[in-house]
N, C-alpha and C positions, 0 to 999 in steps of 0.2 A: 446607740445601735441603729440610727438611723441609712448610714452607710450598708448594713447588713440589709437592711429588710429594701434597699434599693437591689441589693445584687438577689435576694432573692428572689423578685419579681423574674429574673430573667430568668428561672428556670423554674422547670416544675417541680412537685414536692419530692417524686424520686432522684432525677438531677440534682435537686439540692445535698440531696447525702453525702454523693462523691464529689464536690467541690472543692477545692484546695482551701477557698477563703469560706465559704459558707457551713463546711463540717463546723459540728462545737469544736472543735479540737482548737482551730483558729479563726474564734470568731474576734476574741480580742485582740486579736494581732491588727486592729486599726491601722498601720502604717499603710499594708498593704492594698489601700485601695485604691491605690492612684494608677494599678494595674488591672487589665482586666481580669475576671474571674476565669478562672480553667477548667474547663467542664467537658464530657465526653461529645458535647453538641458540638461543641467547634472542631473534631475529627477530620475533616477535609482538608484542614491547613494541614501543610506538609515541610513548613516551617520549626525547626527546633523551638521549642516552647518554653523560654525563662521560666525558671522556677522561682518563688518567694524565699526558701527553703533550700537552698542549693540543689536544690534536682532538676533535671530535664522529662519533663512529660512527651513519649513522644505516642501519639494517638494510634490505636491500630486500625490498619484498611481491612479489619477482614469484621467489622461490626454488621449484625442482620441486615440495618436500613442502608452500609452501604453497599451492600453484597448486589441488595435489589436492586439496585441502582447500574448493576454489569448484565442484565439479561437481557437478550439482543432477539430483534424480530427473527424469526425462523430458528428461535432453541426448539420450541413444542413440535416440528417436526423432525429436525435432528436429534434430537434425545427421546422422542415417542411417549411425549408427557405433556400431560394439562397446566402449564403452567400459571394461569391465573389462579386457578383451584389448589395449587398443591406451592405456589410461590415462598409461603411464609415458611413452612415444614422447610423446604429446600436451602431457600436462605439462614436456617438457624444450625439445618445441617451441614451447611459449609460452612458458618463458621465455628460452628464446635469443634470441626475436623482441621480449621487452620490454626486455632488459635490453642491446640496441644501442645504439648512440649515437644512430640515430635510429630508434625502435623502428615494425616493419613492422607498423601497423594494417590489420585492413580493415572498412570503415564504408561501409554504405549508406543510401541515403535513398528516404523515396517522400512522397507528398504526401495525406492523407485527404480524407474527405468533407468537411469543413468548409476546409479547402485549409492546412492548418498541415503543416510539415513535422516528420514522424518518420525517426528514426535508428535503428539495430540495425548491431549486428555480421554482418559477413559469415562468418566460419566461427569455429570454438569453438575456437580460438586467442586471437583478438582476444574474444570473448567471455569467457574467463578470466580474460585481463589487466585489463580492463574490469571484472570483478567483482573483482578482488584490490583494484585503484586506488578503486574504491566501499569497500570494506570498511576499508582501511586510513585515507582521508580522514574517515569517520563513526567512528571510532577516535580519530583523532589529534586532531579537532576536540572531540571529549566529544557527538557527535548523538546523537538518537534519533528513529528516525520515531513518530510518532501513531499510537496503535493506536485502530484505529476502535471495539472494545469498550468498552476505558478510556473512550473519549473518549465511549459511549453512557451508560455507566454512571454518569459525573461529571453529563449534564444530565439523567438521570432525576433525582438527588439534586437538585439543583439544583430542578425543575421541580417536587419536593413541597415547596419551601418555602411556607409557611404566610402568609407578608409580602407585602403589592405588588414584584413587582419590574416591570425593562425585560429583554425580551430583543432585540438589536441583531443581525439576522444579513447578510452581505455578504463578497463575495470582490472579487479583485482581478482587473482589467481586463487580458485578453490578456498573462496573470501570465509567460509562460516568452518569450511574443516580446517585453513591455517590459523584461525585469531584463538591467539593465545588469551582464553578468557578470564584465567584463574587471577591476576592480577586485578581487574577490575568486580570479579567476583568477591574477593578481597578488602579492595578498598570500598564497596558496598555493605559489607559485614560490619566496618570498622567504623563506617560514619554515622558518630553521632545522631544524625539524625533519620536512622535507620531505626525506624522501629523491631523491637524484641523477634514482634510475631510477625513479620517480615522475615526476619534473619533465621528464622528457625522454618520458614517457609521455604524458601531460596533453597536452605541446604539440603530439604527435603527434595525437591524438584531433584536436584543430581541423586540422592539418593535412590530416590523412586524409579526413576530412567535409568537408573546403572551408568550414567555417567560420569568420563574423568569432569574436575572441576576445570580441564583446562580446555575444554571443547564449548562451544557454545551449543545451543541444542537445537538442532535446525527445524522448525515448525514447532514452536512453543515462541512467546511474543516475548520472552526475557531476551531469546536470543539478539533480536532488534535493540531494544536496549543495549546490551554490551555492544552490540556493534556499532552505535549511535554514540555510545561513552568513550571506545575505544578509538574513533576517526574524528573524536571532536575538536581532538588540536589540531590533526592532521587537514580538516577544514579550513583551519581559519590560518595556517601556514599558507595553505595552496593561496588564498584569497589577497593576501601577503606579499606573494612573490613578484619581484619588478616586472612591468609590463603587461601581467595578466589583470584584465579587466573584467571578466566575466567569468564565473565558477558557479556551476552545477553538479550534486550529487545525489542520485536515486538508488537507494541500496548501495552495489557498487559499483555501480557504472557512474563515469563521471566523464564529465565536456569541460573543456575550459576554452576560453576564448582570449589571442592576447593579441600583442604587437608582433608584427614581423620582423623576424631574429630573435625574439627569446626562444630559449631552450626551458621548457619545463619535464620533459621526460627526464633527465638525468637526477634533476631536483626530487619528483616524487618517488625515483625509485630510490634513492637514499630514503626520504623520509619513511616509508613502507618496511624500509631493511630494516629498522628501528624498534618496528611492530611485529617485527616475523612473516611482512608478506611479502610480497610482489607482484607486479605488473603482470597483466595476461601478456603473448606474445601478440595478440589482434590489436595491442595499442596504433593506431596510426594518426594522423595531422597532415591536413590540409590548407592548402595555402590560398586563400578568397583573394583575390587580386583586382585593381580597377584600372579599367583601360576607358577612358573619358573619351579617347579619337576613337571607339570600334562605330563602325558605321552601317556593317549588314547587321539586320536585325530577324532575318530568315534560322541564322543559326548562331548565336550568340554562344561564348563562351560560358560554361557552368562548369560550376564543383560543386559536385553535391554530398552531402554527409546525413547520415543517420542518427536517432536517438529519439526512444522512448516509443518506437513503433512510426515516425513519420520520418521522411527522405526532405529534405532542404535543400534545394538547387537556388542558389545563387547565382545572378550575372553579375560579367565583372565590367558592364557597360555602367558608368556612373553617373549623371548628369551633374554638374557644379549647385551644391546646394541643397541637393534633393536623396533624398533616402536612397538606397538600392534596391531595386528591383528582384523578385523572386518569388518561388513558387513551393508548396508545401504538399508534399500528398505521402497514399500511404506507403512505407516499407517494404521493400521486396521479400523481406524474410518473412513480412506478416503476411502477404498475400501469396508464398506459398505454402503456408500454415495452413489460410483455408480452402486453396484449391487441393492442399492432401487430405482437408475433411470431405470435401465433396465425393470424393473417389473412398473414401474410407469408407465415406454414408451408402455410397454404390455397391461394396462388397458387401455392406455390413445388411442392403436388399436383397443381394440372390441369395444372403443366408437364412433371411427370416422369409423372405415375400413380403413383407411387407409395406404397400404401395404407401400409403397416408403415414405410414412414421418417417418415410423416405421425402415427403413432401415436407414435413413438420422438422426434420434433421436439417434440411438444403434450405427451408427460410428461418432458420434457429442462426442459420450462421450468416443470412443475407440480410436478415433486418434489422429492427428496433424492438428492445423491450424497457418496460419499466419493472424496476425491481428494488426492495427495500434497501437504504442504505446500508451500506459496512458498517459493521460495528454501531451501529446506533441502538438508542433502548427502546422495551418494549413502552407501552401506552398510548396514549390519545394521538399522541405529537407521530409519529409511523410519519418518516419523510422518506419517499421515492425518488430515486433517480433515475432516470434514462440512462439505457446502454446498447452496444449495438453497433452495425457495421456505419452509421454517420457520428452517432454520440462518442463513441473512441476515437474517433478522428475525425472531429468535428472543426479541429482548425486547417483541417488540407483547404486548399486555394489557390489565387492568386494576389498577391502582393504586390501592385505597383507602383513604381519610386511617384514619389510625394515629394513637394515641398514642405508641409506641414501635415502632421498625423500622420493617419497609415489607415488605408483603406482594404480590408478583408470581400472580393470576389468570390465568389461560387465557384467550387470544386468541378471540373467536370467528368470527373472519375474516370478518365480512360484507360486507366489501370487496371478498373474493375470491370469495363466491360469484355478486357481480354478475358477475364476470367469468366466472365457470361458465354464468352464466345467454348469455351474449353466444356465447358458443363452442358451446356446443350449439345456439343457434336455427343460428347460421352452418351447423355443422354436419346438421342435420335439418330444420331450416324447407321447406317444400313453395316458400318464396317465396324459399329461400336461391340465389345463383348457385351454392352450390356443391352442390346438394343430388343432381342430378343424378349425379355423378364420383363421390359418397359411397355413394348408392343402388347402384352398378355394382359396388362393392366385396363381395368373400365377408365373409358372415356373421360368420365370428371376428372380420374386423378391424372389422366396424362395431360388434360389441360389446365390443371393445376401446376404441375411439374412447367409447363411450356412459360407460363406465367410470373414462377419468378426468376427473380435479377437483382445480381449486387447491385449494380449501377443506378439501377431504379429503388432498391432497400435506400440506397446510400442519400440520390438527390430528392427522395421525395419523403423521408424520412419516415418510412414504412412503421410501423408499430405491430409487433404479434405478441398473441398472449399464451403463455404454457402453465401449467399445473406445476407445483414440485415435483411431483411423483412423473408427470411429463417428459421433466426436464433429465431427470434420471435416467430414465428411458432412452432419450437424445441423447446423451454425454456417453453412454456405454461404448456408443459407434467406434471413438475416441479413445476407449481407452481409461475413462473414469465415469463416477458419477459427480 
């Protein structure tokens, strides 16, 4: 018995009940110890679990400790609960509720400005389980979401090649109401190494939501999943195809970078046809070109293309040997994103009066904050990130051709100072509508107001601090909290 009272050691005296090799039932069954013991402690693996016995153990993600394990900085003010106080109750109550036979979701919906229906959990119960079922399905599958750095960093590299290329950019047409999801909902049901309360989870989610299984549910994190499972051959096709060398994809927006004269537009709209989607009609492709003899240097030849909130203008001046020169800054579409919040913030003052939320609105959208990471858990470990009008677009610059490496320049934001320029006439023009309501203001807050600046948020890497309940406040201007 000396084998046994080895495996016993590794667990404790309750553990030891439910063990496969340590119950009495098969203590004698000696053969099997050349296998590890099976125990509800190793639950994280997300790997089919050989059984001694011909079974498959497959562990369920909706256990107390790892529930706790999905509670994310900023629940206790989004849910209006003590969560250190009240954590264990919470986590025993969600898992009693996922691991039902028909486990008790609550899922609501509303409809946005563009009229697409989003989903969200109604209380942080179902929001747990909901993150557990996300974490283990991106587990079990081998996912990873696109980090939007990686994914800047690859087409700055990309964009100093020295060669003619194509860059092709285009997303997919009404991506989350066309993907037909029931087929992957499906084959998720049916694998193996889907756990029970999982699967009885999953179905609860469409049940709950009143959804068909063939829609994916847009703002619930399964839906990323199917959409991640359903484009993941479709990936490594594009990556595939002759001539393309470079392949990016964030949601559904996707860049490819190839040789001049491939055709890849005809190629992915077959493969898409296949899925039930298709191409937006915004697909277009650009053609980087290098002219080695241009010799003014006053106005040099650029293409420039978009993606992921920053503009990439290329020259097609090349020198023998040496990188391509080019320059990186922010997007037109983002930067009239927030010259309509400044003007929204404007209205959004002659309807309250209120000088100091108009100050705290107009450097909410010009600076820098620090704020808990996404999705990270609660306790000691609390990692902050920077964000903000430099930290989002912290690789705008300039880029110039290299023989070796590649040197990052300082931005000089003169993008953003047109938008300084727009926001102060607004703000002080004698002809401004708003000049009046600003004029009426004490002195501190009009030279407060005078004071800030994208351009200055941006190159001096401004830092302000807001309140949640602040920040709510700010975001209304807009349109949300």
């Amino acid at each position: 018995m000396q084998w046994h009272q080895q495996c016993s050691n590794i667990h404790s005296a309750r553990m030891r009940k439910s063990c496969v090799i340590c119950s009495p039932r098969y203590v004698s069954e000696k053969s099997t110890l050349q296998l590890l013991c099976l125990t509800r402690e190793f639950t994280d693996s997300v790997r089919p679990v050989p059984s001694f016995f011909g079974l498959v153990m497959i562990p369920s993600p909706y256990s107390e400790q790892t529930l706790k394990q999905h509670f994310r900085v900023g629940d206790a003010g989004k849910w209006k609960l003590d969560i250190e106080k009240n954590i264990d109750s919470i986590a025993k109550a969600a898992s009693a509720r996922a691991t039902l036979a028909a486990p008790n979701l609550l899922i609501h919906s509303r409809t946005d400005k563009s009229g697409k229906t989003i989903y969200f959990a109604g209380d942080i119960e179902t929001d747990l389980i909901l993150r557990a079922t996300y974490s283990r399905l991106m587990h079990q599958f081998s996912l990873s979401l696109p980090n939007r750095e990686e994914i800047v960093s690859g087409i700055v590299e990309a964009t100093s090649e020295g060669s003619p290329y194509l860059v092709t950019k285009c997303d997919i047409r009404a991506f989350y109401e066309s993907l037909n999801a029931e087929p992957i909902v499906n084959s998720i049901l049916a694998n193996t190494r889907t756990s029970s309360d999982l699967k009885q989870v999953l179905k609860s989610v469409y049940g709950a939501a009143h959804v068909p299984k063939s829609v994916a549910p847009r703002g619930l994190a399964i839906s990323t999943v199917l959409a991640e499972l359903t484009l993941k051959d479709f990936d490594n096709y594009v990556r595939k195809i002759p001539g393309v060398h470079r392949y990016f994809r964030y949601a559904d927006d996707m860049i490819i970078f190839s040789l001049p004269g491939t055709s890849v537009i005809m190629l992915l709209e077959e493969k898409l046809k296949a899925l039930g989607l298709e191409l937006n009609d915004k697909t277009e492709t650009r053609e980087i070109r290098t002219n080695p003899n241009q010799t003014s240097r006053a106005t040099p030849d650029v293409t420039a293309y978009t993606y992921l909130g920053y503009e990439f203008s290329p020259e097609e001046k090349v020198a023998t040997y040496k990188t391509r020169e080019f320059r990186v800054s922010i997007a037109s579409a983002k930067l009239e994103k927030r010259t309509s919040r400044v003007f929204l913030a404007l209205y959004a003052f002659l309807r309250d009066g209120d000088g100091v939320l108009l100050c705290d609105r107009l450097n909410y959208i010009s600076t820098n904050r620090s704020v808990y990471k996404t999705k990270h858990t609660r306790g000691s470990k609390k990692q902050k990130i920077k964000t903000g009008i430099h930290y989002n677009y912290s690789r705008c610059g300039h880029y110039p051709s290299m023989k070796k490496g590649r040197v990052h320049m300082a931005h000089e934001a003169s993008e953003l100072i047109k938008i300084d320029v727009i926001m102060k006439t607004a703000l002080f023009s004698k002809q401004s509508e708003f000049y009046s309501a600003i004029s009426a203001l004490p002195t501190a807050v009009q030279t407060q107001l005078n004071a800030i600046s994208f351009a200055q948020g941006y190159r001096k890497r401004l830092m302000k601090r807001f309140t949640r309940e602040r920040v709510g406040k700010i975001c209304k201007a807009w349109g949300y909290e």
